[in-house]
DRENDO-1510 file (C-alpha; in Angstrom, 1 decimal, always signed):
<recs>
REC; n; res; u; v; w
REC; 1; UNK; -9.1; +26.0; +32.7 .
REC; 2; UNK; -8.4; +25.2; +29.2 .
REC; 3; UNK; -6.2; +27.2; +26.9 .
REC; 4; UNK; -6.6; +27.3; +23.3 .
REC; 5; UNK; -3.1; +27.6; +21.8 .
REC; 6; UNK; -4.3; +28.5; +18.0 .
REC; 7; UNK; -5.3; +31.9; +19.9 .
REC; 8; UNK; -2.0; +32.4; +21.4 .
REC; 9; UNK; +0.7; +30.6; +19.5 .
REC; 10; UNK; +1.2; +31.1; +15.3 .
REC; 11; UNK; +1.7; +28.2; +13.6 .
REC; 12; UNK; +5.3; +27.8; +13.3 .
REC; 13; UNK; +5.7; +27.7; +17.2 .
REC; 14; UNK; +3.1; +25.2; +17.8 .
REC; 15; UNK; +5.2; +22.8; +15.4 .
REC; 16; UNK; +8.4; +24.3; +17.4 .
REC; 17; UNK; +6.5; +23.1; +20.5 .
REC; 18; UNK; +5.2; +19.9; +19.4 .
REC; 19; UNK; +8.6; +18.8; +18.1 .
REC; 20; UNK; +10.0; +19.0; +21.5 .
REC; 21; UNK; +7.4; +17.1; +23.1 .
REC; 22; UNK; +7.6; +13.8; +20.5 .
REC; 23; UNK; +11.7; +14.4; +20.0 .
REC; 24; UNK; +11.9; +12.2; +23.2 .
REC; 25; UNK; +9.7; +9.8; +22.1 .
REC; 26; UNK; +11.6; +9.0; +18.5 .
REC; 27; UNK; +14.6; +8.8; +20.5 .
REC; 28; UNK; +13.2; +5.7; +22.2 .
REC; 29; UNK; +11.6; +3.9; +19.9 .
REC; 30; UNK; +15.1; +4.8; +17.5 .
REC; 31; UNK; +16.5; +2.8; +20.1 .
REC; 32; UNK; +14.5; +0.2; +20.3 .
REC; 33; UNK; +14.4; -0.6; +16.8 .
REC; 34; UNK; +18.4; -0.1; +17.0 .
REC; 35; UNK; +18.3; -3.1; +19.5 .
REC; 36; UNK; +15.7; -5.0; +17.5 .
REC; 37; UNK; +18.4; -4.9; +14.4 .
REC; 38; UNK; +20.8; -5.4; +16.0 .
REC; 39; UNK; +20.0; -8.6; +17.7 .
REC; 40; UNK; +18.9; -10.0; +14.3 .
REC; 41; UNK; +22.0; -8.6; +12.6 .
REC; 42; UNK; +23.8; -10.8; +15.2 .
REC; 43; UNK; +21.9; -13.8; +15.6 .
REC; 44; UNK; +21.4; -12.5; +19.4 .
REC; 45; UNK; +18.3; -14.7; +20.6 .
REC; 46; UNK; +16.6; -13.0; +17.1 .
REC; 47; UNK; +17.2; -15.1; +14.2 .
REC; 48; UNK; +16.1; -15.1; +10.5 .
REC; 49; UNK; +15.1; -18.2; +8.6 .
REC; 50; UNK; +16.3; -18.3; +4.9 .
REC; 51; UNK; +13.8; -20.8; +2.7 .
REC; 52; UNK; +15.1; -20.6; -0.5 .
REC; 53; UNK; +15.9; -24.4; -0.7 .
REC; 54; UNK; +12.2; -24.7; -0.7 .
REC; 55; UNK; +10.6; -21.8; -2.4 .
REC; 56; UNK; +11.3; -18.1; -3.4 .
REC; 57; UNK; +10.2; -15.5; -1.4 .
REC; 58; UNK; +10.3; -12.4; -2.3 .
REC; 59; UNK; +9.0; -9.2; +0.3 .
REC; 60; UNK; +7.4; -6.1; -0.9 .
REC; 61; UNK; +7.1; -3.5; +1.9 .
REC; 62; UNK; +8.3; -0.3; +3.4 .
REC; 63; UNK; +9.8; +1.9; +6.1 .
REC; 64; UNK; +7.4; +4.5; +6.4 .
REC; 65; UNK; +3.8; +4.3; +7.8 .
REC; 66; UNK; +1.1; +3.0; +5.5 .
REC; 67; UNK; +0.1; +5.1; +1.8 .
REC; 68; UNK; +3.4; +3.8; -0.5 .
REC; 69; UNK; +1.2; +1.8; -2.8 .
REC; 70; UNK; +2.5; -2.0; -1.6 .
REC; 71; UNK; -1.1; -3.4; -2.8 .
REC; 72; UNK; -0.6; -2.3; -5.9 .
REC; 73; UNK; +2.7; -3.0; -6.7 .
REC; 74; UNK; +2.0; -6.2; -5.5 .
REC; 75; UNK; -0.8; -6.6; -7.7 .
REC; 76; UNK; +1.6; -5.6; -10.5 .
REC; 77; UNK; +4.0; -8.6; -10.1 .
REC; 78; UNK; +1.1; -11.2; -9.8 .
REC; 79; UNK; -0.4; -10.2; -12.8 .
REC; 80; UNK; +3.4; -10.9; -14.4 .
REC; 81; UNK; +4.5; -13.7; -12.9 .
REC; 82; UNK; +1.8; -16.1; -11.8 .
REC; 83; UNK; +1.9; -17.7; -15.4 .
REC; 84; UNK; +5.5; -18.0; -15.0 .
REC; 85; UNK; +5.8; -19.2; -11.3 .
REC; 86; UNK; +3.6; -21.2; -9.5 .
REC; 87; UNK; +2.6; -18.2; -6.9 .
REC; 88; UNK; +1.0; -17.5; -3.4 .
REC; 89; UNK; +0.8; -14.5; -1.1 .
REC; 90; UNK; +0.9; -13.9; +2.4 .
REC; 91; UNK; -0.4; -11.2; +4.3 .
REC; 92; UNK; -0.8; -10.3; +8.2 .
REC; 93; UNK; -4.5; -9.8; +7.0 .
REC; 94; UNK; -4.7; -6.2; +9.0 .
REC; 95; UNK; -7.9; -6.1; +10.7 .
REC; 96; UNK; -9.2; -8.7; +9.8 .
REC; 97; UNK; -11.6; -10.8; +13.0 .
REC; 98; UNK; -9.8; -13.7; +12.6 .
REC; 99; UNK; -6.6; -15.2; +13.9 .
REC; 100; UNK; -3.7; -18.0; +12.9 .
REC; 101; UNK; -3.0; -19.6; +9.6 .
REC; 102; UNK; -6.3; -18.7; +6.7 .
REC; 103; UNK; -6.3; -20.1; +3.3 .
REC; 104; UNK; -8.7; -17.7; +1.8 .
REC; 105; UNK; -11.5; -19.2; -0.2 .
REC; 106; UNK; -14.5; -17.8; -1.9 .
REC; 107; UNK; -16.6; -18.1; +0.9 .
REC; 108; UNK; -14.9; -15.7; +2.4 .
REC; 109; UNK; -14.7; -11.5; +3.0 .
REC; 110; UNK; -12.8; -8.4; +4.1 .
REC; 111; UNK; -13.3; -9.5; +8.1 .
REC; 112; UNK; -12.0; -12.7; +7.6 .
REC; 113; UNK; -8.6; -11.9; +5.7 .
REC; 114; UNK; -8.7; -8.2; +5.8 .
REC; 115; UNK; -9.4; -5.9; +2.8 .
REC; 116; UNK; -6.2; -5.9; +0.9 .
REC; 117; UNK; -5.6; -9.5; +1.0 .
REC; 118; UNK; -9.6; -9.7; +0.1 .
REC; 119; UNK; -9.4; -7.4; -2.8 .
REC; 120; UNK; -6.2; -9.2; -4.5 .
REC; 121; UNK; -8.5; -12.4; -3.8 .
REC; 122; UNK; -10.8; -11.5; -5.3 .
REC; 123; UNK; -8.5; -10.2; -8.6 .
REC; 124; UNK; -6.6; -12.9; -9.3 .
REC; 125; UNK; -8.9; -15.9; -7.5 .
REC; 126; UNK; -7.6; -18.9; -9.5 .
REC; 127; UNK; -4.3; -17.8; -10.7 .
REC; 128; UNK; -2.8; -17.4; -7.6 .
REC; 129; UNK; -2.8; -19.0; -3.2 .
REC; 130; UNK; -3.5; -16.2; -0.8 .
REC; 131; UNK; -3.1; -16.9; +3.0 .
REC; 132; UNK; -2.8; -14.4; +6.2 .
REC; 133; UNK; -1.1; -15.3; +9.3 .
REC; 134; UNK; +0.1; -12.9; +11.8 .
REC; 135; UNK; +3.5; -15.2; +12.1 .
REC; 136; UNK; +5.2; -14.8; +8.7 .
REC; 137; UNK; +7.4; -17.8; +9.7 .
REC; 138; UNK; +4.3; -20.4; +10.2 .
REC; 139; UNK; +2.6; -18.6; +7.1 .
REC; 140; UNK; +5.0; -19.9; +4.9 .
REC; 141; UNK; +5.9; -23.0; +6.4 .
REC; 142; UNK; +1.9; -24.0; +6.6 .
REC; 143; UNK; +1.4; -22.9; +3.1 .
REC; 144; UNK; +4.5; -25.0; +1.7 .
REC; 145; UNK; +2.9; -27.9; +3.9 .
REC; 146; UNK; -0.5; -27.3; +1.7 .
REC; 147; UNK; +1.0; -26.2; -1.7 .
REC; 148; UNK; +4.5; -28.1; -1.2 .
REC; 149; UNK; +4.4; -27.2; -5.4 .
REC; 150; UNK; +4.3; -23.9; -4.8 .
REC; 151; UNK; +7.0; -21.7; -6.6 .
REC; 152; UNK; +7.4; -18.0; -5.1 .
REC; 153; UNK; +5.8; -16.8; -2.3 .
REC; 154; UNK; +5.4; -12.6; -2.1 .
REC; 155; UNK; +5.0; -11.6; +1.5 .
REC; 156; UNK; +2.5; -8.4; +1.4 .
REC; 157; UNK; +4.5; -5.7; +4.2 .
REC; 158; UNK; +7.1; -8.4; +5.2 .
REC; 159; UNK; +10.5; -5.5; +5.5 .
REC; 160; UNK; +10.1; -5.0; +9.1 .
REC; 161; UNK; +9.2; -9.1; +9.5 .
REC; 162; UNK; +12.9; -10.3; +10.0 .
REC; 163; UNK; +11.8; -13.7; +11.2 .
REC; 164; UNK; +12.0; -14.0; +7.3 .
REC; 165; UNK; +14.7; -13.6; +5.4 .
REC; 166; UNK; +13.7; -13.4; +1.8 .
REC; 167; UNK; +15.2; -13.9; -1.3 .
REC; 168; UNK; +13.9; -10.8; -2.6 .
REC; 169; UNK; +13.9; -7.6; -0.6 .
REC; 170; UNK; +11.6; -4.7; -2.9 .
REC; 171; UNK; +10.9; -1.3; -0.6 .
REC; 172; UNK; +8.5; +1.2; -1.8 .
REC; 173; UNK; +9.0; +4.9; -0.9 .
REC; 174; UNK; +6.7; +7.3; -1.9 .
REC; 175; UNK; +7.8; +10.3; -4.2 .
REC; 176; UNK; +6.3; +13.1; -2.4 .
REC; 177; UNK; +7.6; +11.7; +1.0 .
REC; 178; UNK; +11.0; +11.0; +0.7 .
REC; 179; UNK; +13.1; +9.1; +3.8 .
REC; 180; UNK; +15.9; +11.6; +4.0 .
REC; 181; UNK; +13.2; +14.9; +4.5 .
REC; 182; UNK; +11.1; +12.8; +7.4 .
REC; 183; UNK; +12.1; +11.6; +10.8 .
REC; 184; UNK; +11.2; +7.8; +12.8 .
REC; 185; UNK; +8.2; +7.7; +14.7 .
REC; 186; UNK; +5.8; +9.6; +16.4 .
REC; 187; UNK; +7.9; +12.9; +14.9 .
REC; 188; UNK; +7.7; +12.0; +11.2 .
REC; 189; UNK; +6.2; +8.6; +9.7 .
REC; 190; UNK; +9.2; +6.4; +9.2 .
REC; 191; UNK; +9.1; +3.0; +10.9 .
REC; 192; UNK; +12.7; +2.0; +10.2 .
REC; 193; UNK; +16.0; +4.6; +9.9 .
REC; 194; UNK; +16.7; +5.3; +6.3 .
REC; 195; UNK; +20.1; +3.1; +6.1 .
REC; 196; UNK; +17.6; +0.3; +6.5 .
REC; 197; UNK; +17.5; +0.5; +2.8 .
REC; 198; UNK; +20.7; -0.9; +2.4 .
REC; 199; UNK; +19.3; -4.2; +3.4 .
REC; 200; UNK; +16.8; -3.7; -0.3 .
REC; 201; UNK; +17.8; -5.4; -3.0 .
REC; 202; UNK; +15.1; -3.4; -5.5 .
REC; 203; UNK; +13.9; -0.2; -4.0 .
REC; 204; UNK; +10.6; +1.4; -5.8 .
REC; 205; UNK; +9.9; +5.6; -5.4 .
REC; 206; UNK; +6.2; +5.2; -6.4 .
REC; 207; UNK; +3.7; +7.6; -7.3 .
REC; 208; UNK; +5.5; +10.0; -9.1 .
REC; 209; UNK; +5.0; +12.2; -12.1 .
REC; 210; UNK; +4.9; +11.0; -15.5 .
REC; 211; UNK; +7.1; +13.4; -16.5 .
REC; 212; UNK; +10.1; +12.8; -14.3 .
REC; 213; UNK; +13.2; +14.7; -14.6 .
REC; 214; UNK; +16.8; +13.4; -15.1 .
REC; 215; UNK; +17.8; +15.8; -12.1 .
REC; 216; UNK; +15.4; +15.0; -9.9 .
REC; 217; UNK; +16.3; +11.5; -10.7 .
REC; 218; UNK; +20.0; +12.2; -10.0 .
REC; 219; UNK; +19.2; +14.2; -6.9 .
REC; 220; UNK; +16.7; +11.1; -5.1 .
REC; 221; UNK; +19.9; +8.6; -6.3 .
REC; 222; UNK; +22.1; +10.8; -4.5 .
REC; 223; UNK; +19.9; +11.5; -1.6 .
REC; 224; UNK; +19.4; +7.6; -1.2 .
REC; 225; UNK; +23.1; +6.2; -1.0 .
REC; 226; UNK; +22.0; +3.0; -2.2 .
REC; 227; UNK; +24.7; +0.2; -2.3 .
REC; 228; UNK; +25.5; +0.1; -6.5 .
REC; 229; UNK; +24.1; -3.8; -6.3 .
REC; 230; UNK; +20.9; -2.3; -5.4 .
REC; 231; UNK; +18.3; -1.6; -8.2 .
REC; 232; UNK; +16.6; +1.7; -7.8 .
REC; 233; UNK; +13.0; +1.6; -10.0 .
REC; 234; UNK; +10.1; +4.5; -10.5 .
REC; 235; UNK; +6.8; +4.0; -11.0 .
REC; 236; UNK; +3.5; +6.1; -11.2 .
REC; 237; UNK; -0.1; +5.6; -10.6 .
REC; 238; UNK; -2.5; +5.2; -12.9 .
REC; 239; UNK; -6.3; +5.4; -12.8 .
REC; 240; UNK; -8.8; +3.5; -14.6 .
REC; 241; UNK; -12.4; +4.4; -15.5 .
REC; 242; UNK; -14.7; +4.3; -12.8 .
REC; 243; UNK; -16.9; +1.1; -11.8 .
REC; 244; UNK; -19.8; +0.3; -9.7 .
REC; 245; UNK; -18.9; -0.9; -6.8 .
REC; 246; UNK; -22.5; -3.2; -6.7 .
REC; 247; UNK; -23.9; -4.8; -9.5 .
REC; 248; UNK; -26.3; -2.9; -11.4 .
REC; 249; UNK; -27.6; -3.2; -14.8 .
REC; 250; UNK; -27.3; +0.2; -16.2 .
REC; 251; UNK; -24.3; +2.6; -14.7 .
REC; 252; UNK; -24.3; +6.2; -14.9 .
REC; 253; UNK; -20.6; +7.0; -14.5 .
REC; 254; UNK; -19.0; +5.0; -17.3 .
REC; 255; UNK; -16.4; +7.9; -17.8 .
REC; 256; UNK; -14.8; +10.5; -15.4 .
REC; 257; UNK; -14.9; +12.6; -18.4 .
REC; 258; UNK; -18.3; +12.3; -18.3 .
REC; 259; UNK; -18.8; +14.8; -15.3 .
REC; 260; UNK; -20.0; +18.4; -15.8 .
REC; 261; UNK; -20.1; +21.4; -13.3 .
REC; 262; UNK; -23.9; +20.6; -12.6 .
REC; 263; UNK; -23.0; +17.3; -11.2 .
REC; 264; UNK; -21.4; +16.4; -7.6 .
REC; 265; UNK; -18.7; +13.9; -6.5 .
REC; 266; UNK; -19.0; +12.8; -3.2 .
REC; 267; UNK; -15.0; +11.6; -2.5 .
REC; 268; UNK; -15.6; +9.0; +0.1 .
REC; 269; UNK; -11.9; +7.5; +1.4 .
REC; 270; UNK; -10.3; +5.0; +4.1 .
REC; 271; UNK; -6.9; +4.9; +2.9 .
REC; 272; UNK; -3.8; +6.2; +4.5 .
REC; 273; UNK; -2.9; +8.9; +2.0 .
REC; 274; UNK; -6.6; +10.0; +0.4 .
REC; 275; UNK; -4.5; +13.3; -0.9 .
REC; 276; UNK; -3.5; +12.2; -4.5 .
REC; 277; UNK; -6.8; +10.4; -5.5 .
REC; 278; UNK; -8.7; +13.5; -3.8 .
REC; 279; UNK; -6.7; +15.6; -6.5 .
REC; 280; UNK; -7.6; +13.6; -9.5 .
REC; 281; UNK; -10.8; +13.4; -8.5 .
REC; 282; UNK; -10.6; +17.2; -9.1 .
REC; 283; UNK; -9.1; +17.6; -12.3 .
REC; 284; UNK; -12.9; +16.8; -13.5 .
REC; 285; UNK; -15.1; +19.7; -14.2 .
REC; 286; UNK; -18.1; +18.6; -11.1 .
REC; 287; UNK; -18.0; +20.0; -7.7 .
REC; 288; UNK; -16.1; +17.6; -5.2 .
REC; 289; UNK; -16.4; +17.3; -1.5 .
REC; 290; UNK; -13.9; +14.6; +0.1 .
REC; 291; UNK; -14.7; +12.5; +3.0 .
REC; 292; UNK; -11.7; +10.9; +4.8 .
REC; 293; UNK; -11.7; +8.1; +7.1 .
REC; 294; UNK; -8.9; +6.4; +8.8 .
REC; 295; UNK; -7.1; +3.5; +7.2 .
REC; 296; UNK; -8.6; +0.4; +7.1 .
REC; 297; UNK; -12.2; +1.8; +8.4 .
REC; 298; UNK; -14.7; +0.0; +8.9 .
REC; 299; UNK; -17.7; +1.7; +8.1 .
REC; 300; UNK; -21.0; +1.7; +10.2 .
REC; 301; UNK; -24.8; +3.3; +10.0 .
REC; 302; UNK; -24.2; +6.1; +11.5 .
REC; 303; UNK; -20.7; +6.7; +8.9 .
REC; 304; UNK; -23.4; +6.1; +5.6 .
REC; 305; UNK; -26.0; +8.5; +7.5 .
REC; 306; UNK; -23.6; +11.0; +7.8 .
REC; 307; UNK; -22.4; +10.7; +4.2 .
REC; 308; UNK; -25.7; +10.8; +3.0 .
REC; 309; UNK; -26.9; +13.9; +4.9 .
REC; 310; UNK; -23.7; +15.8; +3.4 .
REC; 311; UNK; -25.1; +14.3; -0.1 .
REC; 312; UNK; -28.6; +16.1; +0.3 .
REC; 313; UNK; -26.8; +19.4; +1.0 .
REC; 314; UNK; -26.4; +19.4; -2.9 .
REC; 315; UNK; -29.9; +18.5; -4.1 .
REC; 316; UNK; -29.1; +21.5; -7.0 .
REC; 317; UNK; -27.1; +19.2; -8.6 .
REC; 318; UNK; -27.9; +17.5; -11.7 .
REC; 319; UNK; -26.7; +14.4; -11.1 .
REC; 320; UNK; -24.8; +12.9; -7.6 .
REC; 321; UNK; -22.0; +10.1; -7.5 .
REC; 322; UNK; -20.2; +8.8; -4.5 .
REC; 323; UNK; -16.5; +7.7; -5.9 .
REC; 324; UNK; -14.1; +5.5; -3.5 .
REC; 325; UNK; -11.1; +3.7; -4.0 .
REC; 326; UNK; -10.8; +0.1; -4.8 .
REC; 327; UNK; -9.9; -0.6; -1.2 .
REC; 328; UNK; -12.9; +1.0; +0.5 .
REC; 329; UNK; -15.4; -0.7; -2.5 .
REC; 330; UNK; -14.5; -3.9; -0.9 .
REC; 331; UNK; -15.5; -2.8; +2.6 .
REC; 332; UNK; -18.5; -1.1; +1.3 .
REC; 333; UNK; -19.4; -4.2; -0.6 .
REC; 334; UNK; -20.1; -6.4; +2.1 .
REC; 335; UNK; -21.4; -4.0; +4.5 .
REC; 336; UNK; -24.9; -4.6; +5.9 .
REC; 337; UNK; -25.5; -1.3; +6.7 .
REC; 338; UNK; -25.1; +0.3; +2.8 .
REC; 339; UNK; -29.0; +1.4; +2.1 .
REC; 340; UNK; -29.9; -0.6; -0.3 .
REC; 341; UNK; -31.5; +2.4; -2.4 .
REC; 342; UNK; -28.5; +4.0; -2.8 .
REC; 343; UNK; -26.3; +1.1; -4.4 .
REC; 344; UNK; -26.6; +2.4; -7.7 .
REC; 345; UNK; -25.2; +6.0; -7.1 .
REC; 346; UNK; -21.7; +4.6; -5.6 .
REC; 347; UNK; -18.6; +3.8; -8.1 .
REC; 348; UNK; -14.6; +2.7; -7.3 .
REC; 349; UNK; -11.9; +3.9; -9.0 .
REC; 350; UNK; -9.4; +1.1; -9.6 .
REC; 351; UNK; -5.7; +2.0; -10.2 .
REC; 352; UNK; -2.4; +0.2; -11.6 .
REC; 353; UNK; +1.3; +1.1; -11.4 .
REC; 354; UNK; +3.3; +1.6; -14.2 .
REC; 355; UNK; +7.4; +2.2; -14.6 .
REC; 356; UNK; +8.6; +5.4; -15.7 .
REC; 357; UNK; +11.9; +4.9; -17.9 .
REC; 358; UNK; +13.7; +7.6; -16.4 .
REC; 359; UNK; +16.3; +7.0; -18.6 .
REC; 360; UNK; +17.9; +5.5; -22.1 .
REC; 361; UNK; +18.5; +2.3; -21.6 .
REC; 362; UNK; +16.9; +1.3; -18.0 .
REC; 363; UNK; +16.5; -1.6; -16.6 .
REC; 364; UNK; +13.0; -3.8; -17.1 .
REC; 365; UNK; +11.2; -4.4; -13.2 .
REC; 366; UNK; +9.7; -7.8; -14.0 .
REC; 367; UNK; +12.7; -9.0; -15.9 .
REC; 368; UNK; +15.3; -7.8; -12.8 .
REC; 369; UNK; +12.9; -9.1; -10.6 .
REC; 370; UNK; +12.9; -12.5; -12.6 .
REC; 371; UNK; +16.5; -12.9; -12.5 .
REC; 372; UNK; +17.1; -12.3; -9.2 .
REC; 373; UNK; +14.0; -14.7; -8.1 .
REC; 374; UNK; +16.2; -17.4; -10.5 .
REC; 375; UNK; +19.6; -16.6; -9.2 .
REC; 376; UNK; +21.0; -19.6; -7.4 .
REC; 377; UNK; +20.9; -19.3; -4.1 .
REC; 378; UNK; +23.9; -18.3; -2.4 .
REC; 379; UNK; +25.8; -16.3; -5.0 .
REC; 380; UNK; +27.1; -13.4; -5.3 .
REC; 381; UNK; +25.1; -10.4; -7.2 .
REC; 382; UNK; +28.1; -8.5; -8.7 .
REC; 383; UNK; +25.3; -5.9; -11.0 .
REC; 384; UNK; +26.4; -2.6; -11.2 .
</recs>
């Protein structure tokens, strides 16, 4: 017989409920990613390799489950430094159909290195190495065999990678999900406990208003504990104007602030948080409907036929626009199965990070980052 709780439990109880079943659960893997620590804390079988003899390396990652903006940010301090450095990445290359050690090359797409690494490729092709590799440890020492010139290495998602230890440890946590209000997996999102932060040396709260408080900055810096050698950063996200995600000669969306009420946008998403853009999306005047996939999706026939049907719901409108993310355009860009017919009706919306200055006086990112990327190796940061 099966028993539909929403009919007999309220909401609040079926949380209650839920959080005793999965309680267990975070208890165990707590544990085992105690023991995981610990053992590399201790040099117990675990052991972490240091290259800074040869190259730089710096990590940008997190400790909570997907959606803090590491593409992005990552993005932020090639566009910075690879003038400056001679500079490649390194990515797992998540979902990609490939295996081992890739140097990516222009022959290549989203199945071979994965989309993030693809779309950073594509970005900065030229100015910059980009290999994936499950192993971050033969990653590195395969790309310093290929490019033994190479300068400063930024592992994409490489915090919870201790095979590594970097020069450079940067965590991202996002604003509106703060460490110390969640709980480790599968209860809340966290990957790592939150004194895991002590081992940062930058720490990044992304995504967060514009207009950002002094107390609210005072309440996440007393929330956070952070050792006082540890530079704590904010940045926000911000969205450019929107671009076809295939090439066509005339496009009919140059300008969000182009859209009326008589027009629809068709939010179409495979990110891990689709919540934010889904809510700029609707500070324009046209009627949005949002359709989320999971992270990483790879999208088949039957996904486009699906969008498409919900698309002809509309045909009142005056004009109709399917809007995606920068991540998802590279997906949809070298998919077979995008009609054909439809390529001109589908834009991205790219987005960059920018630093809030909390504060009088605070400290530069790219410069902090700098000196700490130039700090000898082996000394002692005594910042305050």
């Amino acid at each position: 017989m099966k028993v539909d709780l929403t009919k007999i439990l309220n909401k609040q109880q079926r949380k209650t409920i839920l959080t005793w079943i999965l309680t267990p659960f975070s208890w165990a893997y707590g544990a085992g990613v105690w023991v995981r620590n610990f053992m590399f804390n201790n040099n117990i079988i675990f052991k972490s390799r240091n290259y800074d003899d040869r190259v730089a390396v710096v990590s940008v990652g997190n400790i909570t489950v997907g959606g803090t903006g590491k593409t992005p940010h990552v993005e932020y301090i090639i566009e910075h430094l690879c003038r400056t450095y001679r500079t490649a990445v390194l990515s797992r290359g998540y979902k990609r159909r490939t295996t081992g050690f890739i140097l990516a090359t222009d022959a290549m797409g989203p199945r071979d290195i994965g989309d993030e690494p693809y779309q950073i490729y594509r970005k900065f092709n030229g100015l910059i190495t980009l290999a994936v590799c499950e192993s971050r440890r033969k990653g590195i020492e395969t790309l310093l065999d290929l490019r033994p010139d190479l300068q400063l290495i930024l592992l994409d998602d490489g915090f919870q990678h201790r095979f590594v230890k970097p020069k450079v440890n940067i965590v991202l946590m996002d604003y509106t999900r703060p460490p110390y209000e969640d709980q480790l997996l599968p209860l809340g999102t966290l990957r790592e406990p939150m004194h895991r932060l002590l081992d940062s040396d930058m720490v990044v709260v992304t995504k967060c208003p514009a207009d950002l408080s002094p107390v609210t900055v005072s309440m996440i810096k007393r929330n956070l504990d952070l050792f006082p050698s540890t530079e704590l950063f904010f940045s926000q996200v911000l969205y450019g104007e929107p671009r076809p995600v295939f090439p066509i000669t005339q496009p009919q969306l140059p300008s969000l602030r182009w859209l009326t009420p008589d027009d629809l946008v068709v939010c179409v998403t495979g990110v891990a948080n689709p919540k934010p853009f889904a809510l700029y999306l609707r500070t324009f005047p046209a009627l949005v409907r949002v359709i989320h996939f999971d992270d990483h999706h790879e999208f088949t026939r039957r996904d486009f036929d699906f969008i498409f049907n919900e698309i002809d719901k509309y045909k009142d409108k005056k004009r109709r626009f399917i809007v995606t993310t920068e991540k998802d355009a590279v997906r949809i860009l070298n998919n077979p199965y995008y009609p054909p017919k439809m390529q001109d009706m589908i834009y991205f919306v790219p987005i960059k990070v920018a630093f809030v200055d909390h504060e009088a006086g605070a400290r530069d990112f790219v410069t902090e980052l700098t000196h700490k990327i130039d700090e000898p190796s082996g000394s002692i940061n005594l910042t305050t």
